[in-house]
N, C-alpha and C positions, 0 to 999 in steps of 0.2 A: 672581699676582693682578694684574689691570690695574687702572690710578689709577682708570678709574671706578667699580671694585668696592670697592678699598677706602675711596674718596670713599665711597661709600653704604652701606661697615658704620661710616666714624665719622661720620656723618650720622645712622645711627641710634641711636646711642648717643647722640648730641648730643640728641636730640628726646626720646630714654629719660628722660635727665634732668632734662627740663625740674621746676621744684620752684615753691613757693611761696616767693616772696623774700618776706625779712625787710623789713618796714615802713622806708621809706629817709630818714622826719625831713623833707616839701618844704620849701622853701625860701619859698616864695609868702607873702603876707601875710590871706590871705583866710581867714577860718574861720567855722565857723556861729554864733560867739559874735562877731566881729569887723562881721558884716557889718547885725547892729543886727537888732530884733525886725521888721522892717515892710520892710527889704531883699526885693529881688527876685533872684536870685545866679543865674547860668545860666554854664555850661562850654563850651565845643567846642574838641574834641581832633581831630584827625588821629590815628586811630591808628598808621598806619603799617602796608603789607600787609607789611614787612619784608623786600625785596629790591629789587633796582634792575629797575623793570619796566622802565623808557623801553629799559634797556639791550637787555632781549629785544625788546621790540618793534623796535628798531633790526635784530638781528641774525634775527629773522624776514621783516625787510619787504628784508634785502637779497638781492640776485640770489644773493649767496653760500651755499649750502645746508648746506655745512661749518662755517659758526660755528653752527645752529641747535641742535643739543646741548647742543655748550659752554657757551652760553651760558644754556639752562636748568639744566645743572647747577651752574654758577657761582651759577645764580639759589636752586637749592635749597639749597646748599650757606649761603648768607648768609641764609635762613629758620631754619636749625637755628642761626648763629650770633645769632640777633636773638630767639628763642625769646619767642613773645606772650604764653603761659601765666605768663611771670616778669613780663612789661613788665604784663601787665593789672593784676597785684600793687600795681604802682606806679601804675598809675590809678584805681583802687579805693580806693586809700588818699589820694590827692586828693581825690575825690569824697567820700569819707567825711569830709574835713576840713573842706571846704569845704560840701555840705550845698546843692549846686545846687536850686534848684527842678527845672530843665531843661538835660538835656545833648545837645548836639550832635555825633555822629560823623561822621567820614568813614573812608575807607579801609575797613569793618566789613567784613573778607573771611570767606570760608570758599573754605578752600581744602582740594583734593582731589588726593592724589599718588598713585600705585599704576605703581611702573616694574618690576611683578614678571616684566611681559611682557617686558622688557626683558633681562630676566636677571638684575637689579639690585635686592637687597632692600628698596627703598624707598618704605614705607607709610605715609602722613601725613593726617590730618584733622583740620583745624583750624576749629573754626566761634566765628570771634572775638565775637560778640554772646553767644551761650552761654557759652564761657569767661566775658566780661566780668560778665553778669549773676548766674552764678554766684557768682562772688569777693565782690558786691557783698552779696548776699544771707549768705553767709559772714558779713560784717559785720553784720547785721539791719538793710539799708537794703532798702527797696522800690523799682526805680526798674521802670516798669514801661515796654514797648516801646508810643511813643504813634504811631509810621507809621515805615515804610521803603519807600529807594525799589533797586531793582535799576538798578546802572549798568556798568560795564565787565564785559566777559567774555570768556574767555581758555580755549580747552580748543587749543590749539597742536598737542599730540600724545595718540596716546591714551594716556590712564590720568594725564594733568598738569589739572587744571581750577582756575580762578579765577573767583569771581563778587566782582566789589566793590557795595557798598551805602552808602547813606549812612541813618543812622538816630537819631530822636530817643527819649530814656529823658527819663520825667517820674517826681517824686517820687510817689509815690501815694499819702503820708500828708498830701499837702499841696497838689497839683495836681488840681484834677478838668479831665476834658478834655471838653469840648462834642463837637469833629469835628476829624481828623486827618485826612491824607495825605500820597504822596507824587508824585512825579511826576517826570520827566524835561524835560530841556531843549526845547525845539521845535525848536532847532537843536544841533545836536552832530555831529561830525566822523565817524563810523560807522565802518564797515571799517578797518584800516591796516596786517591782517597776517594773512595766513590763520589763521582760527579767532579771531581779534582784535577786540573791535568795541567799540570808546571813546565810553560814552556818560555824560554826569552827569547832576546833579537835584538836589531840592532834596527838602525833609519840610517837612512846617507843620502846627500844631496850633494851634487858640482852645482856650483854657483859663479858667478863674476859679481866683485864689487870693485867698484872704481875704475873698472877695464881689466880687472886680474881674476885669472882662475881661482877657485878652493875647491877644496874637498873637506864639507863637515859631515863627521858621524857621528852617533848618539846612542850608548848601548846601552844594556843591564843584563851583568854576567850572572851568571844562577848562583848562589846562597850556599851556605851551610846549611844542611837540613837534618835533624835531628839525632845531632851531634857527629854525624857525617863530615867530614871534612874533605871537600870539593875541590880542590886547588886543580888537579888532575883535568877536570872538567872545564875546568875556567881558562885554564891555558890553552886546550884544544879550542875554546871557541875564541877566545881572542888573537890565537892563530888564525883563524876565517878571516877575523874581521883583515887585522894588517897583511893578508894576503891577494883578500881582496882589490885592497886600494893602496897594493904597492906601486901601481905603474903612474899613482896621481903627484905629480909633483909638490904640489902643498895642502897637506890635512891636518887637521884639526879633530883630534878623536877623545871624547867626553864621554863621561856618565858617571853610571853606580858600578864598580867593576868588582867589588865584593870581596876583595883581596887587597892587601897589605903591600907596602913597597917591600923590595926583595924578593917579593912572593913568585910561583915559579909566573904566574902569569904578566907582572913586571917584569920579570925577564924575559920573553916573550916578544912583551911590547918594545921595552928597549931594545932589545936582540934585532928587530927589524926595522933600530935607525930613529925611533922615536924618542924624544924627550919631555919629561915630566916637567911640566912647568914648574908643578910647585917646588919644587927639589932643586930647582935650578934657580927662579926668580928667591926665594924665601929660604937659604938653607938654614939651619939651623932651626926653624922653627916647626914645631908641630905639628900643624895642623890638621890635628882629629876631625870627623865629617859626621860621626855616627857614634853613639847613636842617642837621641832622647827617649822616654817612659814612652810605652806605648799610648797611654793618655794625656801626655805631652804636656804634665804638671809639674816637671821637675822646674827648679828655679834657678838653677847652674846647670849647664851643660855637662852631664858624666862622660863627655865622650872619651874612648879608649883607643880609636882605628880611624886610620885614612885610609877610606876605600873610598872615595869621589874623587874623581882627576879630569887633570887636561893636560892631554901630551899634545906635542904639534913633530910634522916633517917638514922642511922645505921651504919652514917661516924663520928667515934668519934676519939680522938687522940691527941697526942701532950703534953695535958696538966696529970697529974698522976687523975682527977679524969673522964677523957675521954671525955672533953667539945673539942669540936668542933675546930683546928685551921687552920692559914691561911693566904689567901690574898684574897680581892677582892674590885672591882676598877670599873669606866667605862671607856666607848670607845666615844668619839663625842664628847663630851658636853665641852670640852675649845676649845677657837680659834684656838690653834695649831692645832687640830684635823681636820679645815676646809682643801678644797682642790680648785683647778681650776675647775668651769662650764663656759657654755660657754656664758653666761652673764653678771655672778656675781661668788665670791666665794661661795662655797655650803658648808653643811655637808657631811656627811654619810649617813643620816638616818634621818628621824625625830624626833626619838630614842636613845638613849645611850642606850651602848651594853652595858652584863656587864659582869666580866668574872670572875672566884673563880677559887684560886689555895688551893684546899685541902689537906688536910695532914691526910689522916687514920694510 
């Protein structure tokens, strides 16, 4: 038997097992009891598509035709070790404790493997918004899909496919939504690898809760990419976005924004009147988001960089000269927050989540 053959009977064993993990106790301080009867609570997660893509897109885009295999099977191989069907468990069960009005994903893959042409018994379909909505509804929460935007995609070889999505779930016992959508960047980097085509976006929904307007949005700015440094990039799209929904009176704008506070595209944000919760409610305190092992073995958090946020406009309150109050926290990033894989204990996400409980 060749290592790829038996890479791909315990690949699929590994995927056989995926189970429902045991509820993992977060660690976070935010609850639907915590966050006061008139809180506004919103989430965005990374979920995490669960392998090192940069890594294939490197060994796709090089001259070298010889690592292109390897390195999708390296890639499939850390799918079966990061198993979503467990991690969703553990997102579900945030959500459920915390009790978001509105959540914001990124990463929301479905991905699609069939290497049977290959010779290789390896048959995988994973649609992470289904899984996740499922689990949720398990619990008797409603969150219902308020817009999704189609962003990167990836069919490399036949019978391997990736679509990533970014997408917002609003409470539906508690959210009514006016008008949703989603949309893509105007600028975005395209092409970079046969069958590869790197593109993000953003979702937004007006809503009324409690008889009051919002405006939530939910993005994920484009990455460094090999060894590239994108700041330039970042800023022009997160210019779209706060130009977009400058005439909304009160937003709430969340995600993966892939840059650092200071950075020009923090300036940016701030520049158009917004405020970084964390920076505001937590100062002093760090709070790195990013990033875990891509097989999501490590057992301390290395993170380095806060690139996950919540800024808001037009959400003031609490205080008599209308400064901003609160809660806000992450999700993943202590050990409690780990759960059962089926090799080693995992995270959630490669990501901390983070979640703001507002008070207008």
């Amino acid at each position: 038997m060749t290592p790829y053959r038996l890479f791909a009977l315990l690949f699929v064993v590994a995927v056989a097992g995926c189970h429902d993990a045991a509820p993992t106790g977060p660690a976070f301080n935010i609850s639907a009891n915590s966050a006061g009867p008139h809180a506004i609570t919103v989430m965005t997660q990374n979920l995490y598509v669960g392998a090192d893509v940069d890594a294939v897109i490197g060994a796709l885009a090089s001259p070298n035709p010889n690592d292109d295999v390897p390195a999708l099977l390296f890639a499939i191989q850390t799918l079966g070790e990061t198993d979503f069907p467990a991690r969703a468990d553990a997102v579900a069960d945030a959500i459920a404790r915390a009790r978001p009005h509105v959540v914001g994903l990124q990463e929301v893959s479905v991905i699609d493997i069939d290497l049977t042409g290959l010779g290789l018994p390896v048959v995988v379909h994973l649609d992470f918004l289904a899984i996740l909505q499922a689990k949720l509804a398990q619990r008797g929460l409603h969150y219902n899909l308020a817009a999704q935007v189609e962003n990167i995609t990836a069919t490399p070889l036949p019978g391997i496919s990736l679509v990533d999505h970014d997408a917002m779930l609003v409470d539906a016992d508690r959210v009514t939504i006016g008008s949703a959508a989603g949309q893509n960047f105007a600028v975005n980097i395209g092409t970079v690898a046969p069958g590869i085509v790197l593109k993000r976006g953003w979702v937004w929904a007006r809503v009324t809760i409690d008889g009051d307007p919002y405006t939530f949005v939910s993005l994920h700015a484009e990455a460094d990419l090999a060894g590239a440094h994108l700041d330039g990039l970042r800023a022009v799209q997160l210019g779209e976005v706060v130009g977009t929904v400058g005439g909304d009176a009160r937003v709430v704008l969340m995600g993966d924004f892939n840059d650092v506070p200071g950075s020009l595209m923090h300036q940016v944000v701030s520049g158009a009147g917004f405020t970084d919760v964390w920076a505001l409610l937590r100062p002093g305190v760090i709070g790195f988001t990013c990033c875990h092992l891509p097989n999501l073995s490590d057992q301390i958090a290395p993170f380095s960089q806060r690139i996950d946020y919540v800024f808001t406009r037009g959400i003031g309150g609490g205080d008599p000269d209308g400064r901003l109050s609160g809660q806000i926290d992450r999700f993943g990033n202590v050990p409690s927050d780990r759960l059962p894989g089926p090799d080693h204990p995992i995270w959630p996400s490669d990501h901390a989540g983070v979640m703001a409980a507002l008070r207008p």
